[in-house]
N, C-alpha and C positions, 0 to 999 in steps of 0.2 A: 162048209166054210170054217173057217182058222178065229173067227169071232162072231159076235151075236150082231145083226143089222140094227137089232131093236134096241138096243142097249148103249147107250152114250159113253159108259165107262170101257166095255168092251169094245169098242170103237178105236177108242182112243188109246187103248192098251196095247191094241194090235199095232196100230200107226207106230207105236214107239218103238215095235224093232228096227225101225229104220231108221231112226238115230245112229249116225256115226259110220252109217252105210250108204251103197248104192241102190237102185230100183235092180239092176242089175246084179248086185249080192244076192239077192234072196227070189231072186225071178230070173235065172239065167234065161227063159226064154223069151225073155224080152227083146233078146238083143237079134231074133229074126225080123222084129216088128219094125218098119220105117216110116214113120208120121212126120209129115212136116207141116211147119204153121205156126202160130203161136195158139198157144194153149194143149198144142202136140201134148207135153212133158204131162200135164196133169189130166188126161185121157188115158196115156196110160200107165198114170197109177193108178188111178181107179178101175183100169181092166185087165191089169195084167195083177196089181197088188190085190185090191178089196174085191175081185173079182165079178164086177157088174157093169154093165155096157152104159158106156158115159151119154148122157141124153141130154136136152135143152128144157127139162119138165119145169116148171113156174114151183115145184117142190122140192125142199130139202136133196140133198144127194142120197143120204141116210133118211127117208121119209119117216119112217118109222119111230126114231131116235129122235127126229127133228132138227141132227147135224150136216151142216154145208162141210164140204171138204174146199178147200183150196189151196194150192201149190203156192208158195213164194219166194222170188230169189234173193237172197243175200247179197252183198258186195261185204269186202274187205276194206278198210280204212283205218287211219288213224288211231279213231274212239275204237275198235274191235268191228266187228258185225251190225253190216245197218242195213237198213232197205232198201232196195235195188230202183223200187218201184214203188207206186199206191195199187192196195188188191182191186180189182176189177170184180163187182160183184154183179146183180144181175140188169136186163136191159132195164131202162125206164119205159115201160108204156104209159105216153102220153094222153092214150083213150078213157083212158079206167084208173089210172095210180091215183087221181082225186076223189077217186069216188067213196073211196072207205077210211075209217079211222087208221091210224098208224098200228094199233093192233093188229088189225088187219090188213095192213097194208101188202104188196107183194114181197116188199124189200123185207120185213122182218119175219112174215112168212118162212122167207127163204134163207135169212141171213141171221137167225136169232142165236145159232149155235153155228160157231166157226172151227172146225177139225184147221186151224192152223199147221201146214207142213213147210218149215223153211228149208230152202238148202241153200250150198254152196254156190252161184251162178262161175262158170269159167266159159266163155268165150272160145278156148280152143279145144272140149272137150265133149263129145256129144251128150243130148241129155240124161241118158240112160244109166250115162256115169257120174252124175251129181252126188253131193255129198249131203244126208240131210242133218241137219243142226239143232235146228229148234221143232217139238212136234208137242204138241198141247190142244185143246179145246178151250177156246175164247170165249168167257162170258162179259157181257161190258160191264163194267162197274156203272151203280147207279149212277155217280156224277157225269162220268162218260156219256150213261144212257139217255139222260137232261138232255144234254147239247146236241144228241143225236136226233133226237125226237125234232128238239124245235130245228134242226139242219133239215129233217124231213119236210116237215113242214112247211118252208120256206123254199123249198124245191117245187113243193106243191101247190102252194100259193099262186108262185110264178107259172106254173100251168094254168092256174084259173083265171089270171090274168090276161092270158094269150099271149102270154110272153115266154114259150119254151123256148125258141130261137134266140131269147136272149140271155137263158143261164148260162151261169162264167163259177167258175170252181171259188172266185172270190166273193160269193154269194155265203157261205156257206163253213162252218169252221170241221168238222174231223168226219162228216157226210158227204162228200162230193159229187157233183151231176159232171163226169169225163164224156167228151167226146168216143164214138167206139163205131171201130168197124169202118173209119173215114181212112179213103185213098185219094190224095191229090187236093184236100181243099175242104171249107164248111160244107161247101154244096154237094159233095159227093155221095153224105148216103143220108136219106133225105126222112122223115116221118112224119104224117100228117099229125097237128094238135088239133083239141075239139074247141077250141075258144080263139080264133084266130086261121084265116082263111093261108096262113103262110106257114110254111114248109121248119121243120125244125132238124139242125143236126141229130141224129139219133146218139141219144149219150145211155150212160149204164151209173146206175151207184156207186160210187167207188171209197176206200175208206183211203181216204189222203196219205201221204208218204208219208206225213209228221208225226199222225197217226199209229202208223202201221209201225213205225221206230217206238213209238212206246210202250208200244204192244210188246215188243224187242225185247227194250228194258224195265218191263214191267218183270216180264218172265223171268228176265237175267238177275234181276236185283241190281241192276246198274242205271240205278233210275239218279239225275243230274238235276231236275228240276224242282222247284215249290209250285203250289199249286198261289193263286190268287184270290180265287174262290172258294165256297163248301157248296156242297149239295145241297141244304137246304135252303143258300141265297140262293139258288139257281133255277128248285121248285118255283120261290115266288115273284120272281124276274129273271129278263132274260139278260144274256152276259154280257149285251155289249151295252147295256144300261148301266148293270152293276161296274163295272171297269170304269164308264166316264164318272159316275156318282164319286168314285174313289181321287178321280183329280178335279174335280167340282170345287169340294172346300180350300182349295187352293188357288181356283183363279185371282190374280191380279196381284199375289205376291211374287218375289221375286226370289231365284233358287237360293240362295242365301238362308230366307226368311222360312222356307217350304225345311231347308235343311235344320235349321233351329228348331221346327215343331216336329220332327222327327228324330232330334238326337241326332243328329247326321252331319260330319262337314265336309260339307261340297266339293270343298278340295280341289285343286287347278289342273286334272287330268284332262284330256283331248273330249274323253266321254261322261266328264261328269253330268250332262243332262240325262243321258240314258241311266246311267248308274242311281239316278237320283227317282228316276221314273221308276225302275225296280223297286227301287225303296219304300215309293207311296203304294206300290200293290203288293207292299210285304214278302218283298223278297229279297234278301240275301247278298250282299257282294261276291259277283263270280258264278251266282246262280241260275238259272234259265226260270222262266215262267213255263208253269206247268199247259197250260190252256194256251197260250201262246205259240210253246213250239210244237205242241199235239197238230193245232191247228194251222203253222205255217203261218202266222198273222206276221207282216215286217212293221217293225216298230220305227219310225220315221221320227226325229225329232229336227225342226225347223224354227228357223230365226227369221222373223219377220222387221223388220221397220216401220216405222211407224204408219206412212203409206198402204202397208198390208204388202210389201213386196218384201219375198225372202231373197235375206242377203247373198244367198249360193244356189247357183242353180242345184239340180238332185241328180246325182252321178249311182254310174248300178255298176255291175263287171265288165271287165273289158272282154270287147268282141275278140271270137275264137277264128281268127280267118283260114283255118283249116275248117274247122267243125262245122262252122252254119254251112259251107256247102251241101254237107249232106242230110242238113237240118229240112222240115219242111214248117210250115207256120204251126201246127196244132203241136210238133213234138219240140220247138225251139226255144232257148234258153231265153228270148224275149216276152215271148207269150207268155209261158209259165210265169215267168214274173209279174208279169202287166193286169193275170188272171188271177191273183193270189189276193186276200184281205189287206188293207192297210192298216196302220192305226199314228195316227196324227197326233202329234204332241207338238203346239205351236207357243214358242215364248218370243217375245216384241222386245228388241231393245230399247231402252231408254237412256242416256246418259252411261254408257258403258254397262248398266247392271240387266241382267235378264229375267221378263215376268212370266210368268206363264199366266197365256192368252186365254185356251181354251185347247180342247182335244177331240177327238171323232175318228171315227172307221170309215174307211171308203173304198170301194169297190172300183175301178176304171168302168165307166158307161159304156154301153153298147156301140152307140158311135163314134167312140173316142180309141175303142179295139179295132172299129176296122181303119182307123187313121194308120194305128200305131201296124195293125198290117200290111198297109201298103207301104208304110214305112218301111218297114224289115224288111218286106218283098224290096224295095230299092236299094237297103244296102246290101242285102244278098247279091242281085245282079250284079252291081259294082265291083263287088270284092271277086267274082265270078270271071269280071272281064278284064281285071287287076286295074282299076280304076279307082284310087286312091287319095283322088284328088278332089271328086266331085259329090261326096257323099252331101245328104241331107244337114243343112244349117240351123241354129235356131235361128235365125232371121228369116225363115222359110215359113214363122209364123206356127207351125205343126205343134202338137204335144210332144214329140220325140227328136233327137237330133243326136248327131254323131260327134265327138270332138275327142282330142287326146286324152288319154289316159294314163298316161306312161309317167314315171318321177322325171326323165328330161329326155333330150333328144338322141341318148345313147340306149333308152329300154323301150327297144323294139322286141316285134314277134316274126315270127318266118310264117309264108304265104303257100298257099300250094303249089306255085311256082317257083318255089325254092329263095324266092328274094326275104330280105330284111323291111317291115315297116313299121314305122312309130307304132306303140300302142296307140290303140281307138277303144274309146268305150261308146253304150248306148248312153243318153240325159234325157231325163224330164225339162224341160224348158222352165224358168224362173215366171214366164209369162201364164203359161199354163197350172203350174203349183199354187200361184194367187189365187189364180182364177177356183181353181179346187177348196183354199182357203175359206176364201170367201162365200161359199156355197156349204163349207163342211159345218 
């Protein structure tokens, strides 16, 4: 062998001639080999590169070493190199994963040392001739590791609950429970829990895409964010405590008032509530929260009336009516939304000025995801049968509804029937957002 199995730097030293290279530069025999699947590409680098026959073992890749190897693809964009994807890391077994401390758990077992290998993903090029970019060994940072721990945790809870059928990725901030292995639907591949006599999608640990981007620019030095937190408030509380404690001392003034005890003028921008919300978790005009976008949390800020009814209903992207065609519900730009953390920041008008109410995280309920499924399932069909007419209403009473999106009646989008039609977006219902209010 070309490096030591046992050795973590040897490892890792070896991986890095592939910087800048193909699998196929430095393994022309690769290119007999034809695997197809997903997870093909990282089979064989691990048996054509590191030369060891890729297995499904509950142990390290690198046993010895203690390092996991994983492949990940890159996309191209705007900001430089971002993540394609969240890494898929091992399955969850639902039998046994509560059985042991997190020390010991499977997932850090297996996941404690990450041989990160990024490359270039391109669509029209097989995989053999991938470009890799980034090649490192990931260790988390403690503060990382906090958040990871209590993510654990709370995946594990919800097992002892009998509630694995109902983990949603917005359980959970830079640890994820992904669905895996499902073709055609939740029910499709199915695994028994030990604390509940019902059937749970079989999901895998995954480190979230928000995540996996930091990891990105952690590497890179093109890190964009402040943090809101330190590691040692995080030791003695958990972070969705700490974050509301921070707009706590502010309830019932009004953003004006919030901006004076911070040195800050509010200023008559479109976003000055958000901008202002940054503010109070010590962050920077222009700057991202650090914990925030690790964890993909959407920061919602809402105006309520006195009633408790917010003045706008809550609008998201507009539907891709080429794309969801070939979307299904677990990989659709709905879901992923509906699945992801919120965090609520409600201010009540009064007399033209704005208070802030109060704030909270919320996760979509379990039965409110399979509303918003059969939802989606209905405007898939529609758009499918170029039925444009008859989508879902809020007066349908539902969490979800369909309505324009476009600036006017001239910005439309094309169909896969080649026609011209209005923008359409997805909505949260004004009826449904109280109702969340009022509960949060």
């Amino acid at each position: 062998m070309l490096y030591n199995p046992a050795d973590k730097n040897s490892i890792e030293d070896y991986a890095k001639r592939l910087v800048n290279k193909s699998l196929v530069d430095l393994k022309p025999e690769v290119s007999k080999e034809v695997r197809k699947g997903k997870g093909g590409f990282g089979q064989k680098v691990e048996k054509f590169y590191f030369d060891y026959e890729p297995n499904s073992s509950s142990k390290p890749d690198f046993s010895e070493a203690g390092v996991e190897l994983k492949t990940a693809p890159l996309k191209k964009t705007a900001k430089g190199l971002r993540a394609k994807e969240r890494i898929v890391l091992n399955i969850i077994d639902y039998m046994h994963e509560h059985e042991a401390a997190f020390e010991k758990s499977s997932f850090w077992k297996k996941n404690k040392l990450i041989l990160m290998m990024f490359f270039l993903h391109k669509a029209d090029i097989a995989d053999i001739n991938y470009i890799f970019k980034y090649i490192f060994i990931w260790n988390y940072p403690e503060k990382d590791l906090e958040i990871i721990k209590s993510d654990w945790k709370t995946i594990v809870n919800k097992i002892k609950m009998g509630k694995a059928h109902e983990l949603s990725e917005g359980d959970t901030l830079y640890l994820g429970a992904c669905i895996k292995g499902v073709r055609g639907g939740l029910n499709s591949t199915l695994r028994k829990q030990p604390f509940s006599e019902k059937d749970a999608p079989q999901r895998a640990f995954s480190l979230k895409q928000g995540y996996v981007n930091a990891i990105i620019t952690q590497h890179t030095n093109s890190i964009d964010y402040e943090p809101a937190l330190t590691s040692d408030e995080l030791k003695n509380k958990p972070f969705e405590t700490l974050i509301i404690e921070k707009f706590e001392v502010f309830y019932g003034k009004s953003l004006e008032e919030i901006g004076q005890s911070l040195g800050f003028e509010v200023g008559t921008s479109k976003d000055k509530s958000a901008i202002l919300c940054r503010r109070i978790l010590g962050i920077s005009h222009g700057r991202k929260i650090e914990e925030f976008d690790k964890a993909e949390i959407q920061m919602k800020t809402v105006t309520i009336n006195q009633n408790g009814t917010p003045i706008e209903e809550m609008s998201f992207k507009h539907i891709d009516f080429i794309g969801i065609l070939s979307e299904n519900w677990e990989n659709s730009y709905w879901h992923e939304v509906l699945t992801k953390k919120f965090f609520f920041v409600i201010f009540e008008e009064f007399e033209k000025r704005y208070y802030l109410k109060k704030v909270f995280f919320w996760t979509m309920p379990y039965q409110d995801l399979l509303l918003a499924k059969n939802f989606w399932e209905d405007t898939q069909k529609k758009i499918k049968n170029n039925d444009f007419e008859n989508f879902i209403k809020s007066s349908a009473g539902g969490p979800c509804f369909v309505r324009t999106k476009g600036r006017n009646s001239k910005d439309v989008m094309i169909t896969a029937n080649g026609n011209n039609q209005k923008k359409l977006g997805y909505w949260l219902s004004r009826t449904y957002i109280k109702n969340v209010i009022a509960k949060g």
